[in-house]
PDB file as gemmi writes it, atoms N, CA and C in Angstrom:
CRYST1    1.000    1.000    1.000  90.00  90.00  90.00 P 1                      
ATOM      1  N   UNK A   1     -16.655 -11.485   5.726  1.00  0.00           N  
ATOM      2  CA  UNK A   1     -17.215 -12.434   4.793  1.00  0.00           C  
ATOM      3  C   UNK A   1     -17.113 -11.851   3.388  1.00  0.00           C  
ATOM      4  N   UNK A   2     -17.369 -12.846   2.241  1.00  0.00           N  
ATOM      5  CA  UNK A   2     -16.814 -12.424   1.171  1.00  0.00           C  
ATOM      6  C   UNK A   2     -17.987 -12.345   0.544  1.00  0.00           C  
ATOM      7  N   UNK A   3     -18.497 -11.001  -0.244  1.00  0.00           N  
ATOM      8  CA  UNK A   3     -20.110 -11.212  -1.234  1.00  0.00           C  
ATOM      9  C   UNK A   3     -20.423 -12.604  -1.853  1.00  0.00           C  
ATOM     10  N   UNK A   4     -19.480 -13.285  -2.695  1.00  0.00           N  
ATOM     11  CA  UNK A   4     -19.182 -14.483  -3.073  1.00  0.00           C  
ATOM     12  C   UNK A   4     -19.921 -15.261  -1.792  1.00  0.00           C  
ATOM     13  N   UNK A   5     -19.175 -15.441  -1.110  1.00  0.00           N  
ATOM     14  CA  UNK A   5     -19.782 -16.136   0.100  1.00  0.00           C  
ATOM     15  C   UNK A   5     -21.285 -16.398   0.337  1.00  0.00           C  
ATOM     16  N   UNK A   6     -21.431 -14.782   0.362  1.00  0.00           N  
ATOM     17  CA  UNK A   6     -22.404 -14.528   1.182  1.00  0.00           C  
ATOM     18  C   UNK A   6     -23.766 -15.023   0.077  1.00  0.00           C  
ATOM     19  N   UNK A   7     -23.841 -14.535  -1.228  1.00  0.00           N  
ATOM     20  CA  UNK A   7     -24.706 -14.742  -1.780  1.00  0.00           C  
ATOM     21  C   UNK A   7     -24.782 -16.324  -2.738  1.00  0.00           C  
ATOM     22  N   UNK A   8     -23.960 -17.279  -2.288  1.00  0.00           N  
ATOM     23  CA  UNK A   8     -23.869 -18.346  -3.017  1.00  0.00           C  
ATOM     24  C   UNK A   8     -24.633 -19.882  -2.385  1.00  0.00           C  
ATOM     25  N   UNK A   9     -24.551 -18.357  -0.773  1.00  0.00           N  
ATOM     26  CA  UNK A   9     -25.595 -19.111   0.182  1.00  0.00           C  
ATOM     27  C   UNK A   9     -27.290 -19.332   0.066  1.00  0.00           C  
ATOM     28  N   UNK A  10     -27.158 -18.364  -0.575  1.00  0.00           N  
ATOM     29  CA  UNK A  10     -28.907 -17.689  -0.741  1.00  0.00           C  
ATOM     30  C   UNK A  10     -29.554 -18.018  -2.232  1.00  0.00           C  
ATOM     31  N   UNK A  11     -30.613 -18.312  -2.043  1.00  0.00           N  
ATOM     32  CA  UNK A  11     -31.491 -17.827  -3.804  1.00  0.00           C  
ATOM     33  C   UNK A  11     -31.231 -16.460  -4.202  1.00  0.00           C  
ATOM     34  N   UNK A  12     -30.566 -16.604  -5.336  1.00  0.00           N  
ATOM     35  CA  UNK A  12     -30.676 -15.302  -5.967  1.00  0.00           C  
ATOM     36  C   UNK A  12     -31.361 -15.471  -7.219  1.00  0.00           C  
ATOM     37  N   UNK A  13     -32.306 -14.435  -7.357  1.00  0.00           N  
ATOM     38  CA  UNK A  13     -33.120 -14.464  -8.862  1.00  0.00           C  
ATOM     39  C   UNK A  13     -32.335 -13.948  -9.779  1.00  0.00           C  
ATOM     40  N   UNK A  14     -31.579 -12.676  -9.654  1.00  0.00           N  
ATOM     41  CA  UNK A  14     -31.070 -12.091 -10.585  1.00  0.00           C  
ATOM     42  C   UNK A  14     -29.807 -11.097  -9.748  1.00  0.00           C  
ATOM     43  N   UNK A  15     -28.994 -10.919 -10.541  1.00  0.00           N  
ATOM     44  CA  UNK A  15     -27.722 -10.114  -9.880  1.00  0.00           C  
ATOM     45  C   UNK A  15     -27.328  -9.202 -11.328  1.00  0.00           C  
ATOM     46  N   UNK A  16     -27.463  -7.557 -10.547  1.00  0.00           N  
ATOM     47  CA  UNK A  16     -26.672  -7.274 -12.014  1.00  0.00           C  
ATOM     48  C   UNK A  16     -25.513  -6.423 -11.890  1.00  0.00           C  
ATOM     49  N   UNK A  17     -24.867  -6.323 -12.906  1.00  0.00           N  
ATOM     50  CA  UNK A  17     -23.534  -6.466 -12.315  1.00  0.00           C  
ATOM     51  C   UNK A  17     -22.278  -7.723 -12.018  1.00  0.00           C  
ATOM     52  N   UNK A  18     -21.246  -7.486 -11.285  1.00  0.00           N  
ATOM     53  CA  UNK A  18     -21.060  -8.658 -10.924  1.00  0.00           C  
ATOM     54  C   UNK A  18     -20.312  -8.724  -9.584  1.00  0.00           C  
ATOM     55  N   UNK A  19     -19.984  -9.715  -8.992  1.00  0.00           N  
ATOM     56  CA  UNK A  19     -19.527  -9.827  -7.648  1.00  0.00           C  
ATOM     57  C   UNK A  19     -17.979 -10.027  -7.434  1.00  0.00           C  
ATOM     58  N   UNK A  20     -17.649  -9.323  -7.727  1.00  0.00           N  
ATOM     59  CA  UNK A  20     -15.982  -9.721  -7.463  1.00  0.00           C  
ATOM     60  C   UNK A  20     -15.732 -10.038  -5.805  1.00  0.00           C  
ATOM     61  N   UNK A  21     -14.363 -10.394  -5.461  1.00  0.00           N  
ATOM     62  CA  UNK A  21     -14.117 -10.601  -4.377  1.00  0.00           C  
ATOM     63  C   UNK A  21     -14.014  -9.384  -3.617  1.00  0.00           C  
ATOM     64  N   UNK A  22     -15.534  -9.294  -2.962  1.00  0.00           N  
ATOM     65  CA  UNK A  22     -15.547  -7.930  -1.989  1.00  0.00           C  
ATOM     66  C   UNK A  22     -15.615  -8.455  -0.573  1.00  0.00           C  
ATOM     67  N   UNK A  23     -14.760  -7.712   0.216  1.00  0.00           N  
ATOM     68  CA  UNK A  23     -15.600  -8.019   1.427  1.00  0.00           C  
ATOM     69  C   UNK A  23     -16.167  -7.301   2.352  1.00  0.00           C  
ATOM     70  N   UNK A  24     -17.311  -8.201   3.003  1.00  0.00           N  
ATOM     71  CA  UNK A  24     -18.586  -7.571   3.555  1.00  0.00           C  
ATOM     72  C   UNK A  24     -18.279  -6.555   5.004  1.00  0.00           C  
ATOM     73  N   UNK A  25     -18.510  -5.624   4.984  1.00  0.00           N  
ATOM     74  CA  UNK A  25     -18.392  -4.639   6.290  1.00  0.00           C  
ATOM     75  C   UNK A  25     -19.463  -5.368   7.285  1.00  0.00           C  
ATOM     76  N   UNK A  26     -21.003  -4.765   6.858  1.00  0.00           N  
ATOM     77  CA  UNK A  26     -22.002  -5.370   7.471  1.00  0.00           C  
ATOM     78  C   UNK A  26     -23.030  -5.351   6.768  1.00  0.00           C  
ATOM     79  N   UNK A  27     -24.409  -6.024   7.236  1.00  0.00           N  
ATOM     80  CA  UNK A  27     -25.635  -6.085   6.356  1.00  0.00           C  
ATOM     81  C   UNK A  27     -26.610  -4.952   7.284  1.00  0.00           C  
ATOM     82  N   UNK A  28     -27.269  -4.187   6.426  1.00  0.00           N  
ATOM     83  CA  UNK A  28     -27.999  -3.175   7.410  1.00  0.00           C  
ATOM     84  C   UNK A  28     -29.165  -2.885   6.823  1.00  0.00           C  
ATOM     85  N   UNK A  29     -30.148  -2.694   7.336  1.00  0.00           N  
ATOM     86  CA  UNK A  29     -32.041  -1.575   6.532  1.00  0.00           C  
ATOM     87  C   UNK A  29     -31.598  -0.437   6.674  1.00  0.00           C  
ATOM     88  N   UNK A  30     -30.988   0.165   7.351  1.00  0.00           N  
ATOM     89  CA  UNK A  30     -30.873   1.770   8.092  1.00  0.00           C  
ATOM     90  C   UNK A  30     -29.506   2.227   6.953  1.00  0.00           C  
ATOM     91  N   UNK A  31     -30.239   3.445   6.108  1.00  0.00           N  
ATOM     92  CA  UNK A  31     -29.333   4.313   5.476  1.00  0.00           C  
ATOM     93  C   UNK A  31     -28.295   5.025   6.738  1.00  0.00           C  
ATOM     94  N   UNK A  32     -28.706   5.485   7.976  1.00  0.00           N  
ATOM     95  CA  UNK A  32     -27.755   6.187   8.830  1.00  0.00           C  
ATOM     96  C   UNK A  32     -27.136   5.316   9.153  1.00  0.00           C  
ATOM     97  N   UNK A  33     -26.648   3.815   8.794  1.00  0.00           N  
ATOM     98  CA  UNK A  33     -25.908   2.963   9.396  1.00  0.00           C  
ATOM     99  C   UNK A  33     -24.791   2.450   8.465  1.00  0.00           C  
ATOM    100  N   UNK A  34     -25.154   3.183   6.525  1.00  0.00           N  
ATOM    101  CA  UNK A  34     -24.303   2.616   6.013  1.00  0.00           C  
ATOM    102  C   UNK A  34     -22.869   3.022   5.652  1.00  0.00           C  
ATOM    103  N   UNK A  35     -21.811   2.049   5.707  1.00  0.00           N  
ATOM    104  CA  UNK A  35     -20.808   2.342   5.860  1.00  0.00           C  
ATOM    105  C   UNK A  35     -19.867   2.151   4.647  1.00  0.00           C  
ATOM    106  N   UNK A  36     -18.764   2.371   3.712  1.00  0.00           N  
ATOM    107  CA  UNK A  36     -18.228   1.852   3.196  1.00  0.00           C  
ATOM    108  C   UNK A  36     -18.363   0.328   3.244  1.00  0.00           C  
ATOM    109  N   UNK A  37     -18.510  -0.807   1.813  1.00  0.00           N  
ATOM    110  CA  UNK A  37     -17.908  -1.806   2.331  1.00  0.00           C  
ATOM    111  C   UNK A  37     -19.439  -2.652   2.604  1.00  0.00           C  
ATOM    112  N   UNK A  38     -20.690  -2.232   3.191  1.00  0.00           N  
ATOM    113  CA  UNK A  38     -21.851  -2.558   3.478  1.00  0.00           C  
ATOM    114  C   UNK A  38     -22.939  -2.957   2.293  1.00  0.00           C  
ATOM    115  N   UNK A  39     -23.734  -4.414   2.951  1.00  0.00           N  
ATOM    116  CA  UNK A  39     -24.842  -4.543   2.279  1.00  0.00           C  
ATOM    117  C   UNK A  39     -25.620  -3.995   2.403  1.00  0.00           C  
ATOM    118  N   UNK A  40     -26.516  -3.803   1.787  1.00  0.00           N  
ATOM    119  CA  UNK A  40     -27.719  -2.323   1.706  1.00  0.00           C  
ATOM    120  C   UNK A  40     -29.319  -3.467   1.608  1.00  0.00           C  
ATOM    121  N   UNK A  41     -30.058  -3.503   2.869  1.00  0.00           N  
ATOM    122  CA  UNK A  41     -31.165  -4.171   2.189  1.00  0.00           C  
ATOM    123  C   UNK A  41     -32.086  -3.349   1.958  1.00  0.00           C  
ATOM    124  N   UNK A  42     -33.170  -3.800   0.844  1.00  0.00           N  
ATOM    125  CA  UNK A  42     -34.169  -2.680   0.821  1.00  0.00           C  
ATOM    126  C   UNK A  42     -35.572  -3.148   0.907  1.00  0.00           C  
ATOM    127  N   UNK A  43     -36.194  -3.079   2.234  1.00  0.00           N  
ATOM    128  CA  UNK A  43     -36.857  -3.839   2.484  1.00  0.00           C  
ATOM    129  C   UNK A  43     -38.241  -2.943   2.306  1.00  0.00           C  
ATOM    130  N   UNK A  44     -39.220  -3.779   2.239  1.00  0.00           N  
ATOM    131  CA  UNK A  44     -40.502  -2.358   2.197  1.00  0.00           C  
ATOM    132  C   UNK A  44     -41.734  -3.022   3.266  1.00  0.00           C  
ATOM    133  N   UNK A  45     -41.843  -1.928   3.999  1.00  0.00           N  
ATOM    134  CA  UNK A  45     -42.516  -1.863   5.452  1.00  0.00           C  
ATOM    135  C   UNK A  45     -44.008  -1.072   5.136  1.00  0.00           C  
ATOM    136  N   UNK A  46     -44.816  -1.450   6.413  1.00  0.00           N  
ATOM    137  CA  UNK A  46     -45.693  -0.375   6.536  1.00  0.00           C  
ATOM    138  C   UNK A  46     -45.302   1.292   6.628  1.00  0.00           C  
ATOM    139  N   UNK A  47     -44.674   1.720   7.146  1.00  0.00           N  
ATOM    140  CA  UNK A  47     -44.018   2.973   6.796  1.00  0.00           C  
ATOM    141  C   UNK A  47     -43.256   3.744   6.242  1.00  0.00           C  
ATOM    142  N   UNK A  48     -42.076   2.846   5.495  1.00  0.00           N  
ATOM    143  CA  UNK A  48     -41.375   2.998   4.913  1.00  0.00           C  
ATOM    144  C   UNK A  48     -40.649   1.827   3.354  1.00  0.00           C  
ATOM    145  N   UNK A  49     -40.054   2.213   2.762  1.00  0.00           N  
ATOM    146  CA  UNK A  49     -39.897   1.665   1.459  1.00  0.00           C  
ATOM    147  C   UNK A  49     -38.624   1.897   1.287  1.00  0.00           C  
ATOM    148  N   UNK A  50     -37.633   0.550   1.836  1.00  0.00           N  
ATOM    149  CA  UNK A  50     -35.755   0.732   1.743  1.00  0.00           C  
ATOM    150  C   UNK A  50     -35.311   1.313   0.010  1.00  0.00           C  
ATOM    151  N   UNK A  51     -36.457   0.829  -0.707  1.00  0.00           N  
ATOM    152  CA  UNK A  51     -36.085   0.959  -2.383  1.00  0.00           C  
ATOM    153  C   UNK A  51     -36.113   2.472  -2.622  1.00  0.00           C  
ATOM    154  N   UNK A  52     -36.674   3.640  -2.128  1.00  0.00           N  
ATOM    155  CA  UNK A  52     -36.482   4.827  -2.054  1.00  0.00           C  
ATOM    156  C   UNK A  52     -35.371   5.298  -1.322  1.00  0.00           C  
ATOM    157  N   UNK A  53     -34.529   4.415  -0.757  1.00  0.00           N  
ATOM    158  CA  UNK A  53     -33.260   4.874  -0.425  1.00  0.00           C  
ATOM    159  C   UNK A  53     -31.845   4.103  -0.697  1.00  0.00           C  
ATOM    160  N   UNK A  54     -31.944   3.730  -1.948  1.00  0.00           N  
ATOM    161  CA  UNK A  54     -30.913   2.674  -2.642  1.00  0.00           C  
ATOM    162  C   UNK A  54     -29.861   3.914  -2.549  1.00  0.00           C  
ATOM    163  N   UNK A  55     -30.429   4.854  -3.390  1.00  0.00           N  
ATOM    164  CA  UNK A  55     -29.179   5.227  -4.045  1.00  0.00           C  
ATOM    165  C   UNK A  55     -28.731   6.004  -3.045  1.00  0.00           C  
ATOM    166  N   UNK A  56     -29.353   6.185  -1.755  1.00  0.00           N  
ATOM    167  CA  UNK A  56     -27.896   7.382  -0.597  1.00  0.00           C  
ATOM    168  C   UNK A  56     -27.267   6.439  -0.240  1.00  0.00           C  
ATOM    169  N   UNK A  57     -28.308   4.829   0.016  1.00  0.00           N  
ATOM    170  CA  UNK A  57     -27.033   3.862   0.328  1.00  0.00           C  
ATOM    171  C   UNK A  57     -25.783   3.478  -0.178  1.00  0.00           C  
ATOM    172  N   UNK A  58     -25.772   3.600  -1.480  1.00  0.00           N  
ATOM    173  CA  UNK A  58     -24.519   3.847  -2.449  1.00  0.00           C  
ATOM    174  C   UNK A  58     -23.454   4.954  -2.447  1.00  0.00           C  
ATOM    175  N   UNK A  59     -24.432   6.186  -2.293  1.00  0.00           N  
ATOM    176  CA  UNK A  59     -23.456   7.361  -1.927  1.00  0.00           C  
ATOM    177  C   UNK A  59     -22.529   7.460  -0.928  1.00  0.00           C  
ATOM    178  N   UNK A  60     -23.496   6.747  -0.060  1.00  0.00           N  
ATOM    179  CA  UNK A  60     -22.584   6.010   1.615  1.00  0.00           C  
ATOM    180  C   UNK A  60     -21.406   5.691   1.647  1.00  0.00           C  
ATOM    181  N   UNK A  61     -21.619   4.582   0.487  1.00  0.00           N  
ATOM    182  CA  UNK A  61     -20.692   3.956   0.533  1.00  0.00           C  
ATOM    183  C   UNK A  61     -21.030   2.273   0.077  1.00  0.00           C  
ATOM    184  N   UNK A  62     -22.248   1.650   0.396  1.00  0.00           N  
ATOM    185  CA  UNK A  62     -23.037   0.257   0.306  1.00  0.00           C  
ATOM    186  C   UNK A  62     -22.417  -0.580  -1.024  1.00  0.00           C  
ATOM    187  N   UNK A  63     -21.748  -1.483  -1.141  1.00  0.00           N  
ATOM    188  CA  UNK A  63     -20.908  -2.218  -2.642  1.00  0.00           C  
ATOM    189  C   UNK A  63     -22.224  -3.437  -3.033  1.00  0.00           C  
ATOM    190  N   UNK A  64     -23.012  -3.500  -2.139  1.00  0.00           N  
ATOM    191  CA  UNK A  64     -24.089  -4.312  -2.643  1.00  0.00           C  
ATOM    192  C   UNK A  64     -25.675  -4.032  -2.106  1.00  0.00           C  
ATOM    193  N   UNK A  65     -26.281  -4.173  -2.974  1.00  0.00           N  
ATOM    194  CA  UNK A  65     -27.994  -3.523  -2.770  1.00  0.00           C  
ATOM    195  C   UNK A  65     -28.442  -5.000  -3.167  1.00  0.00           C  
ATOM    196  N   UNK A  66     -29.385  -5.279  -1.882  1.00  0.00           N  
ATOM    197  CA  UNK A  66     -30.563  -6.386  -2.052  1.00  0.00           C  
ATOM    198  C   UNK A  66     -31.908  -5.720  -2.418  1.00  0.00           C  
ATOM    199  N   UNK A  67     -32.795  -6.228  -3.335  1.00  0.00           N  
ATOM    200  CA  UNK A  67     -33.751  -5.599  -3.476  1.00  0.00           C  
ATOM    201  C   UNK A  67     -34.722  -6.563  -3.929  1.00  0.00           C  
ATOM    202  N   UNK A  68     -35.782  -6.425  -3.888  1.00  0.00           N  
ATOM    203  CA  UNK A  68     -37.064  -7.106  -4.562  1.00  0.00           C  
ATOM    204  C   UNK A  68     -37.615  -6.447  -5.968  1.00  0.00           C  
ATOM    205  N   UNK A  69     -37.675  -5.692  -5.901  1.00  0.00           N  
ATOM    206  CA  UNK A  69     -38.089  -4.732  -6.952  1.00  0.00           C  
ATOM    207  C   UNK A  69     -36.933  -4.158  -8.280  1.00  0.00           C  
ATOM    208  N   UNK A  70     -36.998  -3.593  -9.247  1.00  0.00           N  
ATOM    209  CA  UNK A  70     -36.085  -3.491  -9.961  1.00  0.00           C  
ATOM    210  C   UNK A  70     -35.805  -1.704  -9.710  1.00  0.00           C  
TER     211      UNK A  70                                                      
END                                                                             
């Protein structure tokens, strides 16, 4: 699937950056799962907080980060 795609489906409040024609590996919460190519969500739980792990998801490899928070 194509980011384009994927997010034209959804409400988006804000995007920064921009979306060129990427395409999607997979969508994942789990930093040990991210792959080149992958959406990165960052979700925040009773135990944990995905937004404290944006940026290994990037190092990973992740071409797009969902987030709530800035």
């Amino acid at each position: 699937m194509e980011a384009k795609e994927l997010f034209n489906s959804i409400k988006v409040k804000n995007i920064k950056g921009t979306l060129p024609d990427l395409s999607i590996n997979k969508i994942t919460q789990d930093t040990r799962e991210v792959e080149t190519g992958d959406v990165f969500l960052c979700i925040e739980g009773s135990d944990f907080d995905g937004h404290l792990y944006a940026k290994d998801a990037v190092e990973k490899g992740a071409t797009v980060i969902v987030a709530q928070k800035k």
